[in-house]
TORKOL-4160 file (C-alpha; in steps of 0.2 Angstrom, whole numbers, padded with zeros to 4 digits, m for minus):
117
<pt num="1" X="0000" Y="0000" Z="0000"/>
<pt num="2" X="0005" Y="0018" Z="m0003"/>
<pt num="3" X="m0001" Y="0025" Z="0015"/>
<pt num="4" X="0014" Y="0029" Z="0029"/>
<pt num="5" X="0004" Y="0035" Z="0041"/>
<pt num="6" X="m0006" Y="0022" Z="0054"/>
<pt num="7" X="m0021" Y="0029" Z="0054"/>
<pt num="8" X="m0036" Y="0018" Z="0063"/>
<pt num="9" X="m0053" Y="0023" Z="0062"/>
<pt num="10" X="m0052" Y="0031" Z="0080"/>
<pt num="11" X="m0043" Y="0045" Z="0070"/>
<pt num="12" X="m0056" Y="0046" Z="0059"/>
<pt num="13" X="m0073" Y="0060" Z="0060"/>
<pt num="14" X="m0088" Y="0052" Z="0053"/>
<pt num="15" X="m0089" Y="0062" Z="0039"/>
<pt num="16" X="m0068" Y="0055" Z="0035"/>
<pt num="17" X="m0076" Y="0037" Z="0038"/>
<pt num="18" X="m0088" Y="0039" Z="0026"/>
<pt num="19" X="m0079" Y="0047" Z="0013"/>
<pt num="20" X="m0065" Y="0033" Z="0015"/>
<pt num="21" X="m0075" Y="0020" Z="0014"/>
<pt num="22" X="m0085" Y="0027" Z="m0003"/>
<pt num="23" X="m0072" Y="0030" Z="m0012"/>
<pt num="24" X="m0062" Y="0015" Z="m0008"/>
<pt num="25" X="m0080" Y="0004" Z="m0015"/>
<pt num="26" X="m0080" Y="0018" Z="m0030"/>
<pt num="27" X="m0061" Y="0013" Z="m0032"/>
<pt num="28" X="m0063" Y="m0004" Z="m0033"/>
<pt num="29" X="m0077" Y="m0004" Z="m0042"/>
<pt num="30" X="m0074" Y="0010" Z="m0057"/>
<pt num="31" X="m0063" Y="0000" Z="m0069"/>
<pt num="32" X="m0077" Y="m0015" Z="m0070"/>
<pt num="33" X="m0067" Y="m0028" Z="m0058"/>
<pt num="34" X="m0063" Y="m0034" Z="m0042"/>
<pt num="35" X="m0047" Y="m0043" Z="m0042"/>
<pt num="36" X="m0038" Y="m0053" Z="m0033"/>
<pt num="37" X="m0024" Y="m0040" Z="m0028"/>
<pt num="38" X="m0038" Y="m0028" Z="m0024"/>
<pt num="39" X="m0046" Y="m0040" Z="m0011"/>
<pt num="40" X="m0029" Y="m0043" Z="m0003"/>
<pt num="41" X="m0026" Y="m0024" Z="m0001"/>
<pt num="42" X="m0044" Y="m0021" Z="0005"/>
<pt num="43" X="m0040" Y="m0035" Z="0017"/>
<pt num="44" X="m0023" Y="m0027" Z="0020"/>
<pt num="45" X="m0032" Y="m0011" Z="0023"/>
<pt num="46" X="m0047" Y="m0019" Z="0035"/>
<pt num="47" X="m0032" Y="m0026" Z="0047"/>
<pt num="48" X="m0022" Y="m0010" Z="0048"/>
<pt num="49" X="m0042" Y="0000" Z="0051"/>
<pt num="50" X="m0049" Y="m0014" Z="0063"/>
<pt num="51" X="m0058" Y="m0027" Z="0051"/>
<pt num="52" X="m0073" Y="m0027" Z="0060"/>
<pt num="53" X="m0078" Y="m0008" Z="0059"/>
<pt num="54" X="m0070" Y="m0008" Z="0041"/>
<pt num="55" X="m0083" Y="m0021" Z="0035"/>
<pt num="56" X="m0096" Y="m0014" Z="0043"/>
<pt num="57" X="m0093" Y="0002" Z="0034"/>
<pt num="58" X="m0090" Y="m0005" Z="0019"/>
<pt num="59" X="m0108" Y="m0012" Z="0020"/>
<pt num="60" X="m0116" Y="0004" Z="0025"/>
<pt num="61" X="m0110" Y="0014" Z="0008"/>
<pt num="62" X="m0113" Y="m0001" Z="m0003"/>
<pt num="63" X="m0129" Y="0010" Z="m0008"/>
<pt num="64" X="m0120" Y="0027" Z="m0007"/>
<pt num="65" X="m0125" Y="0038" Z="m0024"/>
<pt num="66" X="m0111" Y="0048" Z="m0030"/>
<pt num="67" X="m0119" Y="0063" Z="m0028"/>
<pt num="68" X="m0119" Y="0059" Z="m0010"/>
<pt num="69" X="m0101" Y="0054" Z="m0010"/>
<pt num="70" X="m0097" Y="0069" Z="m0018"/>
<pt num="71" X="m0102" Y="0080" Z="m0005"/>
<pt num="72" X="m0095" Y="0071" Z="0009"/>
<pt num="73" X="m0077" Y="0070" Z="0000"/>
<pt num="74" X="m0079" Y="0089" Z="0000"/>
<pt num="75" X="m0083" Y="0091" Z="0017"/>
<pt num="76" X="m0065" Y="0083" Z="0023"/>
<pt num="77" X="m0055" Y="0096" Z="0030"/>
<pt num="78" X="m0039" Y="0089" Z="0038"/>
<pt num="79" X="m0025" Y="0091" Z="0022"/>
<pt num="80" X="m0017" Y="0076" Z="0034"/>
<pt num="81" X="m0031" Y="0064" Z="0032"/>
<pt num="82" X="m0034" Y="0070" Z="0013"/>
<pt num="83" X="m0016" Y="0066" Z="0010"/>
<pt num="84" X="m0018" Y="0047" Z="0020"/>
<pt num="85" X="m0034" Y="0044" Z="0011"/>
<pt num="86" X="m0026" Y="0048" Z="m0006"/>
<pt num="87" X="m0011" Y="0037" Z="m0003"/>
<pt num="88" X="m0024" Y="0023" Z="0003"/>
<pt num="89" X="m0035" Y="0023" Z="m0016"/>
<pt num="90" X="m0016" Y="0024" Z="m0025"/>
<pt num="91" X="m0012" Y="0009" Z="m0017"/>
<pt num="92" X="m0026" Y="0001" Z="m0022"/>
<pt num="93" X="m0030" Y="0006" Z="m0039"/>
<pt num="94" X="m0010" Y="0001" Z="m0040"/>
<pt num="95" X="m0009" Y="m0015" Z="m0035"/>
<pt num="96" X="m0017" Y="m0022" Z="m0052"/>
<pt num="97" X="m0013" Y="m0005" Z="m0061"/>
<pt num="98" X="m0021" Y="0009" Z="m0064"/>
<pt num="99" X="m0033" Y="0009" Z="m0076"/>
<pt num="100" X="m0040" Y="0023" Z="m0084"/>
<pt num="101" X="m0057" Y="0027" Z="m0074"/>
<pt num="102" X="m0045" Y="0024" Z="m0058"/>
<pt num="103" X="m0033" Y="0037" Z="m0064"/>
<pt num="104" X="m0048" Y="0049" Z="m0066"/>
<pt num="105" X="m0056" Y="0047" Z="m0050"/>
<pt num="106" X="m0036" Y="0050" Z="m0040"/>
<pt num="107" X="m0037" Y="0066" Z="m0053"/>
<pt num="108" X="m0051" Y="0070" Z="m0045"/>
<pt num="109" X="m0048" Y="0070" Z="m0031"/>
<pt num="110" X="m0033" Y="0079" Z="m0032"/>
<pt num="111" X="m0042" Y="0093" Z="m0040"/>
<pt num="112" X="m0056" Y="0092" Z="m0026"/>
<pt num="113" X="m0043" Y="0093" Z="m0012"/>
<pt num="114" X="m0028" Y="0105" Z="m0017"/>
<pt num="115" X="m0017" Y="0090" Z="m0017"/>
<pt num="116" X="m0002" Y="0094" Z="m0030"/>
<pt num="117" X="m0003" Y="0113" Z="m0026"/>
């Protein structure tokens, strides 16, 4: 993974759970597959948050609209946690390369946070 930082969901505000967990779904899910790789970094990912709480909110967002997402990634504040989460979704959309709707979405959210500037 491409995350430094240990970061458990203690450290997160709701609103930085939610956003994590939505775009980590949207991640996975926005170049049309689910591999292997990507289940061991969510896996990965669950231990180093606490695996029960990650699962739990992975199943919360499973029906999260975009739109909804969107706003709630706009409402993260801390530049630190912005920075952590975006090195979580690199190493994910990395770990079976990154594919073009994968690229977009980092992008994004690059754009959507300052990051880069």
């Amino acid at each position: 993974m491409s995350y430094h930082r240990a970061v458990t969901f203690d450290d997160l505000e709701e609103g930085e759970r939610i956003a994590l967990m939505g775009l980590v779904r949207l991640m996975v899910h926005v170049d049309g597959e689910f591999s292997r790789e990507e289940v061991q970094a969510l896996s990965g990912l669950a231990r180093d948050l606490g695996a029960a709480r990650f699962w739990a909110s992975m199943s919360e967002v499973q029906t999260m609209e975009v739109g909804d997402l969107t706003a709630i990634v706009g409402e993260v504040a801390r530049p630190e946690i912005r920075e952590w989460m975006y090195g979580v979704l690199l190493g994910i959309a990395a770990v079976d390369g990154i594919a073009d709707g994968e690229s977009e979405l980092l992008g994004w959210l690059m754009d959507a946070w300052s990051l880069g500037d």
